[in-house]
C-alpha positions as CSV (number, residue, x, y, z in Angstrom):
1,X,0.0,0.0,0.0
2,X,1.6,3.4,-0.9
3,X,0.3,6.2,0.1
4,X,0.9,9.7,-0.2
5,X,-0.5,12.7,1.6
6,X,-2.3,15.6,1.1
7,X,-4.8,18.5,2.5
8,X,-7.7,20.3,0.7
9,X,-7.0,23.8,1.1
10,X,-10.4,24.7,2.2
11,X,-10.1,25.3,5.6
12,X,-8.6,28.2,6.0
13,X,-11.7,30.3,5.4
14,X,-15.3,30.8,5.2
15,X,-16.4,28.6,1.8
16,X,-18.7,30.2,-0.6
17,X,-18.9,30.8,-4.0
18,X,-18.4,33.3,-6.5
19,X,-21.1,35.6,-6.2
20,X,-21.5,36.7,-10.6
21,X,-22.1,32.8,-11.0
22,X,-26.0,33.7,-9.9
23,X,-26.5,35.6,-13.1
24,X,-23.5,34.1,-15.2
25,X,-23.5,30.3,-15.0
26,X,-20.1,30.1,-16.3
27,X,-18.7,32.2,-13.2
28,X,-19.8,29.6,-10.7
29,X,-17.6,28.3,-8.7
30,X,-16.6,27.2,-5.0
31,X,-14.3,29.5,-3.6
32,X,-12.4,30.0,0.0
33,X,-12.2,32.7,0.9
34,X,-8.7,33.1,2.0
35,X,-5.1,33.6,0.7
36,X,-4.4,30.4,-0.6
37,X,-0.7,31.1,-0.4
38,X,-0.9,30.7,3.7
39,X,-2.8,27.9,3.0
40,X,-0.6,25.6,0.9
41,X,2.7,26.9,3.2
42,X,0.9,25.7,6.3
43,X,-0.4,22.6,4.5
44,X,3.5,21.9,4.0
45,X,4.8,22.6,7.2
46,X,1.7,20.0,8.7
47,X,3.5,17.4,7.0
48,X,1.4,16.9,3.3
49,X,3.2,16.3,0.3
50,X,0.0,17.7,-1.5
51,X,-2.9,19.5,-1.5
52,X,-6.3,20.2,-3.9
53,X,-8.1,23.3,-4.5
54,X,-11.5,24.8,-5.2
55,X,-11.9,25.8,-8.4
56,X,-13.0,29.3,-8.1
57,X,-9.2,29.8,-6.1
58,X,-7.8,27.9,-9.3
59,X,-8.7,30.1,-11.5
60,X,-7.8,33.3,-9.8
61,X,-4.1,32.1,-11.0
62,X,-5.2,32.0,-14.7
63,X,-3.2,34.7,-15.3
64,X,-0.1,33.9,-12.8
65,X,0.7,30.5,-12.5
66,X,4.0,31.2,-11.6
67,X,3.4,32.6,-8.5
68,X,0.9,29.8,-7.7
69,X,4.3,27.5,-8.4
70,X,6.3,29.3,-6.7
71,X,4.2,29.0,-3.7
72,X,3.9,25.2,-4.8
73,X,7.5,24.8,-5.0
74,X,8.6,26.9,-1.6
75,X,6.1,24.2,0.6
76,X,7.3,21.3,-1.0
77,X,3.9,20.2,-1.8
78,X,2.4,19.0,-4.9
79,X,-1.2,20.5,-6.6
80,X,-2.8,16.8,-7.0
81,X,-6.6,18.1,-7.8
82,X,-8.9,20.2,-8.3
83,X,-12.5,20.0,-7.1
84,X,-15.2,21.0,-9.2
85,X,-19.1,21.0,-9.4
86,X,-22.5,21.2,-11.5
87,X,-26.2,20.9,-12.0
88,X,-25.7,19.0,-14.3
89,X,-29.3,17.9,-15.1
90,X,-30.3,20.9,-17.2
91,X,-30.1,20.9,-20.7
92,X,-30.0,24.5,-21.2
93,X,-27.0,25.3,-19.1
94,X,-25.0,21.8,-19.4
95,X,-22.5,22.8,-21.8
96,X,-21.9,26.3,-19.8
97,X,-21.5,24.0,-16.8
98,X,-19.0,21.7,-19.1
99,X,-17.3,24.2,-20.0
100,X,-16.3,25.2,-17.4
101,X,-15.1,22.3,-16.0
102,X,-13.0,22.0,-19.1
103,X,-11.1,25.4,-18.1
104,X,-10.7,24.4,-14.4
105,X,-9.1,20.8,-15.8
106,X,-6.7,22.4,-18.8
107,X,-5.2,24.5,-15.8
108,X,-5.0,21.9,-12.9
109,X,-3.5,19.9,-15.4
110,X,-0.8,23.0,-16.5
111,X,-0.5,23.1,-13.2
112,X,0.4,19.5,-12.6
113,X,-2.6,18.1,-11.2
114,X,-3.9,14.3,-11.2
115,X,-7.3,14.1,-10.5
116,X,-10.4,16.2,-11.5
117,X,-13.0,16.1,-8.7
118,X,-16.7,16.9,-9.6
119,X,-19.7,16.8,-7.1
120,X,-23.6,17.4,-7.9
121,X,-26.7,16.6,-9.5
122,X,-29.1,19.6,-8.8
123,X,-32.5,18.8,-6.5
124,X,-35.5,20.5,-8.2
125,X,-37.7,22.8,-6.3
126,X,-40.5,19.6,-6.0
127,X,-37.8,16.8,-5.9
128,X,-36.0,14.9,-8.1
129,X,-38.1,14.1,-11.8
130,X,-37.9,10.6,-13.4
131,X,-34.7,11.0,-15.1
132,X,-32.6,13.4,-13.3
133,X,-29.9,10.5,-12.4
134,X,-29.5,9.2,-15.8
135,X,-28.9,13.3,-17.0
136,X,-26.4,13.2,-14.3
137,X,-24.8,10.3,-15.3
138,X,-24.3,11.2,-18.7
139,X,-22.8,14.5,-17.6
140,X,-20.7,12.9,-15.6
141,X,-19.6,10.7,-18.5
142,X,-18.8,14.3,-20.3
143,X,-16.5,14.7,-17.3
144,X,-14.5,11.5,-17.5
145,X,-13.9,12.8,-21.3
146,X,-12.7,16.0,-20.3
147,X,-10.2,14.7,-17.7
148,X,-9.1,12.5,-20.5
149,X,-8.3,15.2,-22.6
150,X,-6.5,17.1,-19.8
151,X,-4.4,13.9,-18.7
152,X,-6.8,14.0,-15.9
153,X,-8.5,10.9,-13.9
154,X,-12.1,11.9,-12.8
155,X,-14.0,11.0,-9.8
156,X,-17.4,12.0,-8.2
157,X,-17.5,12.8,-5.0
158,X,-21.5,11.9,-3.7
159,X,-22.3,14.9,-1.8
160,X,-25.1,16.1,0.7
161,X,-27.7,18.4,-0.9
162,X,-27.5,17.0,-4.2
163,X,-29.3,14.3,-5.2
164,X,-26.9,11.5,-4.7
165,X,-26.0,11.6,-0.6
166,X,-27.5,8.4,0.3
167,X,-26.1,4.5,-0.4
168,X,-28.9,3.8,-2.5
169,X,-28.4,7.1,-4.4
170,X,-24.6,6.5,-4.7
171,X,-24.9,2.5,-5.7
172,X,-27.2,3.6,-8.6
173,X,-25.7,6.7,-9.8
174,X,-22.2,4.1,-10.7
175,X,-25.1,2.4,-12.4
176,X,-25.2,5.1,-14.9
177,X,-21.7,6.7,-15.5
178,X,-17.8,4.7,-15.5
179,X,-16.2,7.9,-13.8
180,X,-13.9,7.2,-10.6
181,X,-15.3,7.1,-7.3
182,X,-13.9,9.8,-4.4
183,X,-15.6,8.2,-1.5
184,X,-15.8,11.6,1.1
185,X,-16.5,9.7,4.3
186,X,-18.1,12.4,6.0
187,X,-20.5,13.5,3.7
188,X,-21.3,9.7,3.3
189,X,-21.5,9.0,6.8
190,X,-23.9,11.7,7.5
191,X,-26.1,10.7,4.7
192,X,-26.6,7.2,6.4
193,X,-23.9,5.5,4.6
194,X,-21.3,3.4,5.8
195,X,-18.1,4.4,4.2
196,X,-16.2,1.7,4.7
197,X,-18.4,-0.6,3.1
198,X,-18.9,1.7,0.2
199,X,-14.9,1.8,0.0
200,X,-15.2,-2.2,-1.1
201,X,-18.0,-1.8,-2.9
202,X,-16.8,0.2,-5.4
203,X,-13.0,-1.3,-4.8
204,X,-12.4,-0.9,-8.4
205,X,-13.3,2.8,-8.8
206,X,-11.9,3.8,-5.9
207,X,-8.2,6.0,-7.1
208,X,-8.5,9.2,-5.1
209,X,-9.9,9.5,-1.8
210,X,-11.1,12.4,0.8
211,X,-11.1,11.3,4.5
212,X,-12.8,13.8,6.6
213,X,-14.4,13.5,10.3
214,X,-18.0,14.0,11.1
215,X,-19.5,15.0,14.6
216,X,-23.2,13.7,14.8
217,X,-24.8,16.3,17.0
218,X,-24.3,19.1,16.5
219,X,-23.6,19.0,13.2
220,X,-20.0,19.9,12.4
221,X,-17.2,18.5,10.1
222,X,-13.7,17.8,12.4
223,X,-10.2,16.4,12.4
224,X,-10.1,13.0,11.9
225,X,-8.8,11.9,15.6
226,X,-12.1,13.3,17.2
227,X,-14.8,12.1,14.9
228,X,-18.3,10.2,15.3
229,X,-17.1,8.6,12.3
230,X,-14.6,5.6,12.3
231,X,-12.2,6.6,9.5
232,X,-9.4,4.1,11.1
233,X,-12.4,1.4,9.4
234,X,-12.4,3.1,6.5
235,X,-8.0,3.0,5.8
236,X,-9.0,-0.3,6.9
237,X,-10.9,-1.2,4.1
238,X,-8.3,0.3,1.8
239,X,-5.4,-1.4,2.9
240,X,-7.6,-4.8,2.5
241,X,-7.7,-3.8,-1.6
242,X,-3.9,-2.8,-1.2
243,X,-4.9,0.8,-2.1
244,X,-2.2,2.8,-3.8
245,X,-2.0,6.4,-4.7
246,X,-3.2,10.0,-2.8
247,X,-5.6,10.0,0.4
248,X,-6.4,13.6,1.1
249,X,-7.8,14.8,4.4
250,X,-10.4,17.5,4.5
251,X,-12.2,19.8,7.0
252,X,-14.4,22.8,5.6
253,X,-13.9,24.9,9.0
254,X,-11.5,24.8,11.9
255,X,-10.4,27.5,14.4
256,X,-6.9,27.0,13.8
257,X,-6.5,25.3,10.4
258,X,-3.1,24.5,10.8
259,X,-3.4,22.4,14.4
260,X,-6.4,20.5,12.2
261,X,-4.1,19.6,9.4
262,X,-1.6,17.7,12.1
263,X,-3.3,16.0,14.2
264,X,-5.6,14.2,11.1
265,X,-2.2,14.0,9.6
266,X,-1.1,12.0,12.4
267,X,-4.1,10.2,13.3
268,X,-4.1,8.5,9.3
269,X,0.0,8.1,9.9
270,X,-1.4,6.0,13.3
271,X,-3.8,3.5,11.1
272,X,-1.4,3.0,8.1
273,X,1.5,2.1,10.5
């Protein structure tokens, strides 16, 4: 089992989105909002060899990817992926949508990324129409072509307020698509799934994975070393199937980003030893 590690750099501010993308579809992205540059120096000095990024803070270094390398280079970490998202199941705005994704890829790959990340499937107003999961799985197929064209792998990552959060939801979407699967055991967990038995379920899709910790009540996302959820169960799983590549720890919000970063760092170091 090798294993390298990485940190989403998502945590070191209030996540949103960009505002324009409300009126201009092809503007919408997830964003932190933070300087990324603080993030990706303390995700190296926690100990990651990598890290992923919204696609919103992607973009903003379009124009000076340099400095994003630089920045790269001076934390010894590696840009693995970039996490995307979309509707997805309306024909009108689809190829907006797409097309976006497309730009986001062509730079993460410039930029020496792995993996494209996408999550979504839009719920409706009165609930998902006879359909909708067959629309997302053929945009999802759209993805898995763009990531080829980048050099790109792509994964969905099954997310809550989409349409695909629970096990039932995620077993049949892979009905309908071949793209990877980025299990996110938090956001599975807390829609009633068990992550580690999703993790061998879908052994064969499984190349890129986000570990994250859940806390039940109240809601809240943590570390991994004080979670509701058992993640050691889950690098369990994946060391049964002799997982090999990136795991990348997550946590949308935490006081002191940096302190979060460590101890999850640790804690997956602890279950892989």
């Amino acid at each position: 089992m090798a294993v390298q590690l990485a940190y989403h750099a998502n945590c070191w501010g209030p996540l949103g989105g960009n505002a324009v993308g409300v009126t201009s579809i092809t503007q919408l992205t997830y964003r932190t909002f933070a300087d990324m540059a603080v993030a990706i120096r303390d995700i190296g000095a926690a100990g990651y060899a990598g890290t992923e990024l919204f696609d919103g803070n992607l973009l903003d270094y379009a124009d000076r990817k340099a400095d994003l390398n630089a920045v790269l280079d001076g934390a010894g970490v590696k840009l693995i992926a970039a996490y995307s998202g979309a509707n997805f199941i309306f024909d009108d705005i689809l190829p907006e949508e797409l097309a976006r994704i497309e730009t986001v890829a062509g730079l993460a790959a410039e930029l020496g990324a792995i993996h494209l990340v996408v999550g979504g499937g839009a719920k409706r107003a009165k609930g998902i129409r006879p359909g909708d999961i067959e629309k997302l799985g053929a945009g999802l197929e759209q993805v898995v072509d763009i990531a080829k064209r980048a050099g790109l792998a792509a994964h969905y990552h099954p997310h809550l307020s989409t349409i695909v959060e629970g096990p039932e939801a995620v077993t049949e979407i892979f009905r309908h698509t071949s793209i990877g699967f980025c299990p996110d055991t938090a956001h599975l967990a807390a829609a009633g799934g068990d992550p580690a038995a999703q993790v061998r379920e879908f052994k064969d899709r499984v190349t890129y994975v986000h570990l994250k910790g859940l806390q039940r009540e109240p809601f809240a996302f943590t570390p991994l070393d004080e979670s509701d959820l058992d993640n050691g169960a889950v690098i369990a799983a994946l060391k049964e199937q002799n997982y090999s590549g990136w795991i990348t720890a997550e946590l949308d919000s935490w006081p002191d980003p940096k302190d979060g970063a460590e101890r999850s760092r640790r804690f997956i170091e602890r279950q892989l030893a």
